[in-house]
C-alpha positions as YAML, in Angstrom:
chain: A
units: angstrom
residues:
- id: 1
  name: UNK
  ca: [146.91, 104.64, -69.14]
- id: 2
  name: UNK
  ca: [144.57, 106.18, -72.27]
- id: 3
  name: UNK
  ca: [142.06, 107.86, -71.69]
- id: 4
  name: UNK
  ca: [138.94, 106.05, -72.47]
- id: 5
  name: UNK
  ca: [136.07, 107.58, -74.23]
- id: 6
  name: UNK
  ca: [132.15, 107.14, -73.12]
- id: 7
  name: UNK
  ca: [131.03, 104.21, -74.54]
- id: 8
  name: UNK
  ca: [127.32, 102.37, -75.73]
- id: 9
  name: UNK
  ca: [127.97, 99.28, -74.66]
- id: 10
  name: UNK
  ca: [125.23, 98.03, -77.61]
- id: 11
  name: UNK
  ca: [125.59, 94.57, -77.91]
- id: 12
  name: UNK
  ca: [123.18, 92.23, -80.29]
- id: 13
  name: UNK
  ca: [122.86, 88.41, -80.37]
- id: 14
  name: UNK
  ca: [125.39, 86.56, -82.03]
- id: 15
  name: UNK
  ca: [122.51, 84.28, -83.22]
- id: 16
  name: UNK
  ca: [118.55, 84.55, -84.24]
- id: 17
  name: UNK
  ca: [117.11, 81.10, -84.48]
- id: 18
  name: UNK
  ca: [114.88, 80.68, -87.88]
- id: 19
  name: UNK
  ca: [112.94, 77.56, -89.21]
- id: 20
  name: UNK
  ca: [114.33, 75.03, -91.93]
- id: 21
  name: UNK
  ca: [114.16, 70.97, -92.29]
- id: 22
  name: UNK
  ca: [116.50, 68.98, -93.46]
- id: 23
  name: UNK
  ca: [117.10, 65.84, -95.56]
- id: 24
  name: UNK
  ca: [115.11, 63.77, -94.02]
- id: 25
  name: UNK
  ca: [111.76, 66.93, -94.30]
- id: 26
  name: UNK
  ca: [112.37, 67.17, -90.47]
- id: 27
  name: UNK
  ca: [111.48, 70.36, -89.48]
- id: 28
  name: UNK
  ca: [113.84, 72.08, -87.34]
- id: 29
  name: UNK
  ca: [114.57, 75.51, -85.60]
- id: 30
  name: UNK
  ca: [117.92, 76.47, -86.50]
- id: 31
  name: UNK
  ca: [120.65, 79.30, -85.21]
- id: 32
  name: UNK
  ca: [121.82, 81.23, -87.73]
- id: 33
  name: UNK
  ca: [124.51, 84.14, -87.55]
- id: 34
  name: UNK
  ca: [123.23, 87.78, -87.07]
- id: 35
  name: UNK
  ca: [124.19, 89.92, -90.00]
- id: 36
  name: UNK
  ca: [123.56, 94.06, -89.47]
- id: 37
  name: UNK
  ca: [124.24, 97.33, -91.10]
- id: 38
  name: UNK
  ca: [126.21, 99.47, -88.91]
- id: 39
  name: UNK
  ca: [127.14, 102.94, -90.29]
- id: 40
  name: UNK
  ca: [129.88, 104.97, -88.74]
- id: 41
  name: UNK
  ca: [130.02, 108.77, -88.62]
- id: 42
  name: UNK
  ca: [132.94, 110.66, -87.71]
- id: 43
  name: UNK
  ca: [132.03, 113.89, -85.97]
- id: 44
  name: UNK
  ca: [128.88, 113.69, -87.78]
- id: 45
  name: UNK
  ca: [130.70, 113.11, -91.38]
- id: 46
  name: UNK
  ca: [129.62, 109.34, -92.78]
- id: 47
  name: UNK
  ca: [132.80, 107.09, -93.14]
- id: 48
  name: UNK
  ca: [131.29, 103.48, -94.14]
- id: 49
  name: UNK
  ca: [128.76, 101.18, -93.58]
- id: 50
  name: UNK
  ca: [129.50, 97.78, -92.35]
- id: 51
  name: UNK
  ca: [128.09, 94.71, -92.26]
- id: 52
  name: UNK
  ca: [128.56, 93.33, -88.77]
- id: 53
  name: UNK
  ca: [127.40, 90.28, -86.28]
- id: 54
  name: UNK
  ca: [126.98, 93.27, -83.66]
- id: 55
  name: UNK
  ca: [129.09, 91.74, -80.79]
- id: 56
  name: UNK
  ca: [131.38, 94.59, -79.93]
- id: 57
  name: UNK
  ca: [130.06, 97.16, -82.43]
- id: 58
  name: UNK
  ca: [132.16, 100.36, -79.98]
- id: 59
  name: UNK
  ca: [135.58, 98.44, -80.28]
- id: 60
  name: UNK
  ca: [134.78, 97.26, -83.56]
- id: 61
  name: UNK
  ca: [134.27, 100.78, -84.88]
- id: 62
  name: UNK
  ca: [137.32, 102.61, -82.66]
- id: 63
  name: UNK
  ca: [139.61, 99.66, -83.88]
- id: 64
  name: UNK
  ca: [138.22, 100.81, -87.93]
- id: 65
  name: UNK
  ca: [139.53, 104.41, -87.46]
- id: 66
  name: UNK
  ca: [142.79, 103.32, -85.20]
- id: 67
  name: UNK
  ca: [143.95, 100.58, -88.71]
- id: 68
  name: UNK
  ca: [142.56, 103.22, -91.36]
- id: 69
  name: UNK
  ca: [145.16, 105.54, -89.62]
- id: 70
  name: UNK
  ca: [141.89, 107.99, -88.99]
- id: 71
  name: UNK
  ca: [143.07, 108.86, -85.32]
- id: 72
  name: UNK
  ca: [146.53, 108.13, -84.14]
- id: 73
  name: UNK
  ca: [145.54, 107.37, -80.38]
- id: 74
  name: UNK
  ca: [142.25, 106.82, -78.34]
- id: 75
  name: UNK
  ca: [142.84, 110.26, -76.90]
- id: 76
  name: UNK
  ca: [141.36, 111.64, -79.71]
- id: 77
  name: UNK
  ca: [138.04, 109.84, -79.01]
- id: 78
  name: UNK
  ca: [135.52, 111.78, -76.81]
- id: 79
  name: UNK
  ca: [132.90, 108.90, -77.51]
- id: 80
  name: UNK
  ca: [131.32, 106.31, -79.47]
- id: 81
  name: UNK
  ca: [127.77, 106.09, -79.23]
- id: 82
  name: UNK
  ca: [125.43, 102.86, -80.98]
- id: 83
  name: UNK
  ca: [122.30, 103.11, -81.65]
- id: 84
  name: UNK
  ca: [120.88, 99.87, -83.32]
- id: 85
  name: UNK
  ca: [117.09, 101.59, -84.16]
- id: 86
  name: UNK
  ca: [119.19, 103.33, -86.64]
- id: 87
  name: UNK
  ca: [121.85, 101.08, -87.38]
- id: 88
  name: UNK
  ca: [124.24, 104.11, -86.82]
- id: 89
  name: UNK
  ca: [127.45, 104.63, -84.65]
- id: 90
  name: UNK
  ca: [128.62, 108.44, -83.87]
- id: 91
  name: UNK
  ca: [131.79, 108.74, -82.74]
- id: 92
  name: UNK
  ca: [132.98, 112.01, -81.47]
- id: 93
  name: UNK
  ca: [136.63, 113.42, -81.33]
- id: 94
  name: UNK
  ca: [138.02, 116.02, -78.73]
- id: 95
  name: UNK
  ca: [139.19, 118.67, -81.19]
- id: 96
  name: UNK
  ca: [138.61, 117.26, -84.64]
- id: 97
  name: UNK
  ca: [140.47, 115.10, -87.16]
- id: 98
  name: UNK
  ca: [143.46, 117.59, -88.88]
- id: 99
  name: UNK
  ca: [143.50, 116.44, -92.76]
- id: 100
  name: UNK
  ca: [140.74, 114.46, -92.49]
- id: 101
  name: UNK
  ca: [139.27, 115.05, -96.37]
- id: 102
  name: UNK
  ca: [142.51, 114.57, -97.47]
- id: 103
  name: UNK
  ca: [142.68, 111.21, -95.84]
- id: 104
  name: UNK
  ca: [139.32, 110.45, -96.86]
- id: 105
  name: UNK
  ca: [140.21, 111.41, -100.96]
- id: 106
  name: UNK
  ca: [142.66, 108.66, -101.33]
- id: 107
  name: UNK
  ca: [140.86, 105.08, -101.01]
- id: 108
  name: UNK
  ca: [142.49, 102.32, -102.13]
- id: 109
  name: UNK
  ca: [140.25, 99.11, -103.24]
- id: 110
  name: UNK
  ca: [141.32, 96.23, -101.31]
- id: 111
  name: UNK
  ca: [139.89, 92.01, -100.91]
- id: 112
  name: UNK
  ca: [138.62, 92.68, -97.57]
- id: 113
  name: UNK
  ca: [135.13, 91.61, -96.69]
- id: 114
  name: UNK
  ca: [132.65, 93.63, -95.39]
- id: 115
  name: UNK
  ca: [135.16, 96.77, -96.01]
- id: 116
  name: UNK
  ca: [136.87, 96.40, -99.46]
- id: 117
  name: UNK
  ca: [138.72, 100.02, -99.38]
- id: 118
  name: UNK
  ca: [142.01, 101.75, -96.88]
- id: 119
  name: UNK
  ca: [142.22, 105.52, -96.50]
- id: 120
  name: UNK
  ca: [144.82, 107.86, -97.12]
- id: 121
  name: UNK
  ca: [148.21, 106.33, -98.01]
- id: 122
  name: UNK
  ca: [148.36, 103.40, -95.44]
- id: 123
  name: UNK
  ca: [149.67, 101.44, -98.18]
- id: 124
  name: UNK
  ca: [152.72, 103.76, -98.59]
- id: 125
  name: UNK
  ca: [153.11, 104.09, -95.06]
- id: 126
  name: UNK
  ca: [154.34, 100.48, -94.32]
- id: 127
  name: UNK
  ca: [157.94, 101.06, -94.31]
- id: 128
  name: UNK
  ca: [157.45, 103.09, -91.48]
- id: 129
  name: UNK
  ca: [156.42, 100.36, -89.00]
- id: 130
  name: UNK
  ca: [158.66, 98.88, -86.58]
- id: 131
  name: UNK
  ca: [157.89, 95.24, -85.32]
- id: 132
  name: UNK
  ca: [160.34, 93.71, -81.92]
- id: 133
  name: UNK
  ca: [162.96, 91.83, -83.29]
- id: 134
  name: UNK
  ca: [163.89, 90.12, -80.54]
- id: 135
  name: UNK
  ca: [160.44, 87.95, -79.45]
- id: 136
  name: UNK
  ca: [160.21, 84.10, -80.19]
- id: 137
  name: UNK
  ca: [157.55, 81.33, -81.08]
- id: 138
  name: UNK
  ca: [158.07, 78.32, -80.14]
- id: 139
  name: UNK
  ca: [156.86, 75.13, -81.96]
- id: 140
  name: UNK
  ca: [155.64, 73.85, -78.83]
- id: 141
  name: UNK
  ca: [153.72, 77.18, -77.68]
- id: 142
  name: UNK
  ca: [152.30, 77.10, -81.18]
- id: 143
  name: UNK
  ca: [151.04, 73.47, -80.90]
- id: 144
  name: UNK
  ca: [149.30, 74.13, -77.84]
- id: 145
  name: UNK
  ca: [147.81, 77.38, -79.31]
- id: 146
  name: UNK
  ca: [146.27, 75.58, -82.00]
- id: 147
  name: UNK
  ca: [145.08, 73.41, -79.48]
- id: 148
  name: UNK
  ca: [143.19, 75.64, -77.51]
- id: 149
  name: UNK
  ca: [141.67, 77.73, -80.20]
- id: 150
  name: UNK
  ca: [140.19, 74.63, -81.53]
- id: 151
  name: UNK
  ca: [138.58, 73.97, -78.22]
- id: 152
  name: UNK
  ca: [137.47, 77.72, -78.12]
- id: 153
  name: UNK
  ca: [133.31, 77.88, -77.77]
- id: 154
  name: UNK
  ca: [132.73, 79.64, -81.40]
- id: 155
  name: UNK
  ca: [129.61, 81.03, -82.93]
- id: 156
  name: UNK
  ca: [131.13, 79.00, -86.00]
- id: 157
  name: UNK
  ca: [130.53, 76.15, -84.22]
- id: 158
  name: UNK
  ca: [126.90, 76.61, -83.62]
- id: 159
  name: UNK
  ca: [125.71, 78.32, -86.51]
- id: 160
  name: UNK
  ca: [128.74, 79.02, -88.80]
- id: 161
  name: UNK
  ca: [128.84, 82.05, -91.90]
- id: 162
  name: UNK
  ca: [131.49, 83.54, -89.57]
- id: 163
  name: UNK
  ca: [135.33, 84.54, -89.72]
- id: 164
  name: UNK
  ca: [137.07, 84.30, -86.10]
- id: 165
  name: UNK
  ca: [140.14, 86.28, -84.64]
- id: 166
  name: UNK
  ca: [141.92, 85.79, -81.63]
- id: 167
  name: UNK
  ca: [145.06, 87.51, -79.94]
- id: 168
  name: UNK
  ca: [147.07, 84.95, -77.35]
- id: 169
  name: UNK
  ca: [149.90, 85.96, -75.05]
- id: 170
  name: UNK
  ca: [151.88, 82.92, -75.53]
- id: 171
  name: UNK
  ca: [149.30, 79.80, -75.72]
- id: 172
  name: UNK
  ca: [146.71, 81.40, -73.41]
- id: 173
  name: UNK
  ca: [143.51, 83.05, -75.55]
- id: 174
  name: UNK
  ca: [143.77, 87.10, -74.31]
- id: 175
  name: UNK
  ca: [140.46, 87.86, -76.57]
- id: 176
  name: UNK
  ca: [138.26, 85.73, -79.22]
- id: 177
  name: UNK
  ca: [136.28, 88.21, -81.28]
- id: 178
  name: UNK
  ca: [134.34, 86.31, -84.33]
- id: 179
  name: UNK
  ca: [132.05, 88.56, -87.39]
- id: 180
  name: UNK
  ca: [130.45, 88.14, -90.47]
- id: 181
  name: UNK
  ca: [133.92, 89.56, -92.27]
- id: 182
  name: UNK
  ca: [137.44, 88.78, -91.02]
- id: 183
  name: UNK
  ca: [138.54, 93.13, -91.36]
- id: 184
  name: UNK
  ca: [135.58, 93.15, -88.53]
- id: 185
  name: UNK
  ca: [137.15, 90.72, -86.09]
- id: 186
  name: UNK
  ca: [140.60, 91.98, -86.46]
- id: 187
  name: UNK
  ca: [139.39, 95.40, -86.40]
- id: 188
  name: UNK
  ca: [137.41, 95.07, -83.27]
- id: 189
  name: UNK
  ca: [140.42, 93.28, -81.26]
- id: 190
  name: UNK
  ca: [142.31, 96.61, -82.71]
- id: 191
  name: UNK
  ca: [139.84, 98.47, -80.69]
- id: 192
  name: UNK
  ca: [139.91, 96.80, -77.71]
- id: 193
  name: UNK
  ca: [143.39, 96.70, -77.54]
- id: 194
  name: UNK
  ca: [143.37, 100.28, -77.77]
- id: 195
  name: UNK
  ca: [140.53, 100.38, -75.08]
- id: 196
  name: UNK
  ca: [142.59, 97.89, -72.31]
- id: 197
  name: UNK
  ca: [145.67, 99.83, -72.91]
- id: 198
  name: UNK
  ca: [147.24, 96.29, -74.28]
- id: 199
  name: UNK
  ca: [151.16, 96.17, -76.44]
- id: 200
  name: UNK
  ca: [151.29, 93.38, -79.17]
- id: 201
  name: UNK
  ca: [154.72, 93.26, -78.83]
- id: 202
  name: UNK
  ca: [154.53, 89.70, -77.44]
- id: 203
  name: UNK
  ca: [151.14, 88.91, -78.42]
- id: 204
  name: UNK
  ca: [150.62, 86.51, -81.48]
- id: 205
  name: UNK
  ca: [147.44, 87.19, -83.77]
- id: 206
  name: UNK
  ca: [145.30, 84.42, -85.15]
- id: 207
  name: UNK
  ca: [142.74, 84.73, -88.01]
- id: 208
  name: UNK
  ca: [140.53, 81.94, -89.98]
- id: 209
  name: UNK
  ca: [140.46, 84.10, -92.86]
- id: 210
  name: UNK
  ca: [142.85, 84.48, -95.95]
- id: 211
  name: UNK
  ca: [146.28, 86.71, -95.59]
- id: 212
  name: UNK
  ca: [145.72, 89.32, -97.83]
- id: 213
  name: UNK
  ca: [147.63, 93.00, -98.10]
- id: 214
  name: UNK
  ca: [145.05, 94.56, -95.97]
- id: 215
  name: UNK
  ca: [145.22, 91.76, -93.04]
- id: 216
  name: UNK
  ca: [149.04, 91.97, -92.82]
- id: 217
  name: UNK
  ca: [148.89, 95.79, -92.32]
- id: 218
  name: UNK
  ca: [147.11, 95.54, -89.56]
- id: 219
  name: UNK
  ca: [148.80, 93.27, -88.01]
- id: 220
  name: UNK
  ca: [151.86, 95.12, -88.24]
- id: 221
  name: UNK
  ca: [149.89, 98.49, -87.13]
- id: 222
  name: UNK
  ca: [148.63, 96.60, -83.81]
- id: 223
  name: UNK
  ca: [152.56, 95.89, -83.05]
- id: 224
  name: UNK
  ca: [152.21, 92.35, -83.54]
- id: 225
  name: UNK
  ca: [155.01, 90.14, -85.02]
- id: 226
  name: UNK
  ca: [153.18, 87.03, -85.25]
- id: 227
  name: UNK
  ca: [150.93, 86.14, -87.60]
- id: 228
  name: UNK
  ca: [148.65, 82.81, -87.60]
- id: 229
  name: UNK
  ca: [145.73, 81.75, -90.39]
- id: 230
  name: UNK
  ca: [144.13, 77.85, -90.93]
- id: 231
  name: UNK
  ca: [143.79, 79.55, -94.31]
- id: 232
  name: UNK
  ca: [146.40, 80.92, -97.15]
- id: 233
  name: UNK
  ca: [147.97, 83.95, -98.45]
- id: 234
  name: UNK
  ca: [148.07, 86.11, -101.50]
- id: 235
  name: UNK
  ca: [151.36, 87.53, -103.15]
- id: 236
  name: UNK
  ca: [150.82, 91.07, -101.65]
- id: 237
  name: UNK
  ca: [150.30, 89.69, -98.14]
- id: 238
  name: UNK
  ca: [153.50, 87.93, -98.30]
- id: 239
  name: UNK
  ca: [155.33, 90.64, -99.86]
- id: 240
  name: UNK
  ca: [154.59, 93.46, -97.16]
- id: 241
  name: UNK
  ca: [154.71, 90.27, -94.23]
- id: 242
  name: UNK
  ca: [158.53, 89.79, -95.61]
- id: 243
  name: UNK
  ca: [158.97, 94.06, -95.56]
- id: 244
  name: UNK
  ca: [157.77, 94.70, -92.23]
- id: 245
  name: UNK
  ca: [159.57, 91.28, -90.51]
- id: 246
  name: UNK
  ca: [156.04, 89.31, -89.32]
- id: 247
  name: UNK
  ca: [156.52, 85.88, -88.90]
- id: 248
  name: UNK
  ca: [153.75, 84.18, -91.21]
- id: 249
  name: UNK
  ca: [151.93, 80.95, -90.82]
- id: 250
  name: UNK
  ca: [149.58, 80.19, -93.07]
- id: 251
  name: UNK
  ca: [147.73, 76.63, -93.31]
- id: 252
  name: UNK
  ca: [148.09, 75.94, -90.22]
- id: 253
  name: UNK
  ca: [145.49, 72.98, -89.53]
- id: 254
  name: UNK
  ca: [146.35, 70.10, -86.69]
- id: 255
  name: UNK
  ca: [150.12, 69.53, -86.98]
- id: 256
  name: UNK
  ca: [150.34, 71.08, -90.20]
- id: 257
  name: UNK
  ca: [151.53, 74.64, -90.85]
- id: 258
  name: UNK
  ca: [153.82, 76.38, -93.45]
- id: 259
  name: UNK
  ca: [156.11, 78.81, -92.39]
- id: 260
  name: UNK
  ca: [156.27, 81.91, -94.67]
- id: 261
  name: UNK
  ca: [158.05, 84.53, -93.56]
- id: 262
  name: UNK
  ca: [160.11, 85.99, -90.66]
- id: 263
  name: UNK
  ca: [161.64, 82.31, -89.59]
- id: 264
  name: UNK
  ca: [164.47, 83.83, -87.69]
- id: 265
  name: UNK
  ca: [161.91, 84.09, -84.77]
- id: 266
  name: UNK
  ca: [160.62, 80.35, -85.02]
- id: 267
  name: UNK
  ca: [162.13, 78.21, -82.86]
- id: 268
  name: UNK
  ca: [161.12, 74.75, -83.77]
- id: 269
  name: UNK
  ca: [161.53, 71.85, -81.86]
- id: 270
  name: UNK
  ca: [164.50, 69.76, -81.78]
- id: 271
  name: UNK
  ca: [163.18, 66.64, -83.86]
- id: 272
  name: UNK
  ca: [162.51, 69.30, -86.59]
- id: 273
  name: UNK
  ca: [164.69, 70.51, -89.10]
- id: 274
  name: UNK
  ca: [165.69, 74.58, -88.99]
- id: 275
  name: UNK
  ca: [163.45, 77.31, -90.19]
- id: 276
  name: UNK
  ca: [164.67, 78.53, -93.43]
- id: 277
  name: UNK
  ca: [161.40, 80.98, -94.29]
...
């Protein structure tokens, strides 16, 4: 087991409630999603400021430095500490961060929402990852899946403006993290993976948000080799998805989904013709 650092535990509201009326000049008090600054230091050195709903700002901001390839395990974490009267989290390592400037020099400008840049030379570092090659989807286990994150109780649902993530052990929903930018959710279940000591070998990853570069990485960093989105892809995404072996779905909506990438570990039903992404 890690060791875990000391932890906030600083949680805001997903929602503030504001007034507005609507077609018919109905006045109405409406939920709308929380959007906050949080700015992360690094043994007292500013990293980046994010723009956050504030659900699990501590796993949010451990699972930041674990896919930036800032610390290399959660041992290196003494604490992570949110204060929300200054919009600040301070993280503290045991000994320091070896070649942190270095790391820090190289930033490489990226789609991502709410982020937009990746440290050092993550993007060279790719090759590199290693991803179980012999773990399975099945069509059916997917079906459900879909099934049971569209039943999920969502801040989307209630007030919208937000991207969702979720990482399922087969069809059953292990953790449902939704923010204001799609790097946020992913990056927060990155945390809290770290935190509950939890292998994606056979988890699969869902995400509402678009496939980009970025999004595959860390994917592939968390250990995961399967790869869901209701939305699409870009050329890069599908590029590294193909070099590291994920298996990519992208528009996957009802019964419909294309398969991208990494079909070899598909298994479709019988009715359905063979895989031949």
């Amino acid at each position: 087991m890690n060791h875990r650092p000391r932890l906030s535990h600083a949680t805001r509201p997903a929602t503030v409630e504001v007034h507005s009326s609507n077609e018919r000049g109905e006045h109405l008090v409406t939920p709308i999603a929380g959007e906050y600054p949080l700015t992360i230091y690094l043994d007292k050195r500013e990293l980046v400021t994010l723009m956050t709903l504030g659900q699990h700002p501590e796993a949010l901001a451990i699972g930041y430095l674990r896919n930036q390839r800032l610390v290399a395990s959660l041992n290196e974490i003494e604490s992570v500490q949110v204060d929300w009267e200054v919009d600040s989290c301070a993280i503290s390592t045991v000994a320091g961060i070896a070649g942190l400037e270095s790391k820090l020099a190289k930033r490489t400008v990226t789609t991502g929402c709410g982020q937009g840049t990746v440290f050092g030379n993550l993007m060279d570092e790719i090759d590199s990852i290693r991803l179980p090659a012999d773990r399975t989807l099945d069509e059916t286990t997917y079906y459900r899946l879909m099934d049971n994150v569209r039943r999920y109780d969502s801040v989307y649902k209630t007030a919208g403006a937000v991207h969702g993530c979720a990482l399922a052990k087969d069809d059953e929903i292990l953790m449902f993290v939704e923010d204001v930018g799609r790097h946020n959710a992913v990056d927060a279940i990155a945390g809290q993976m770290w935190l509950d000591d939890i292998d994606g070998a056979d988890k699969i990853f869902y995400t509402t948000g678009r496939l980009t570069s970025e999004m595959v990485i860390k994917c592939a960093q968390m250990g995961i080799p399967f790869l869901v989105s209701r939305s699409g892809l870009t050329h890069m995404g599908h590029e590294i998805a193909r070099r590291v072996g994920i298996t990519m779905i992208g528009r996957a909506t009802g019964k419909h989904y294309l398969l991208f990438t990494g079909g070899q570990r598909f298994v479709r039903a019988a009715a359905a013709s063979p895989a031949s992404a």
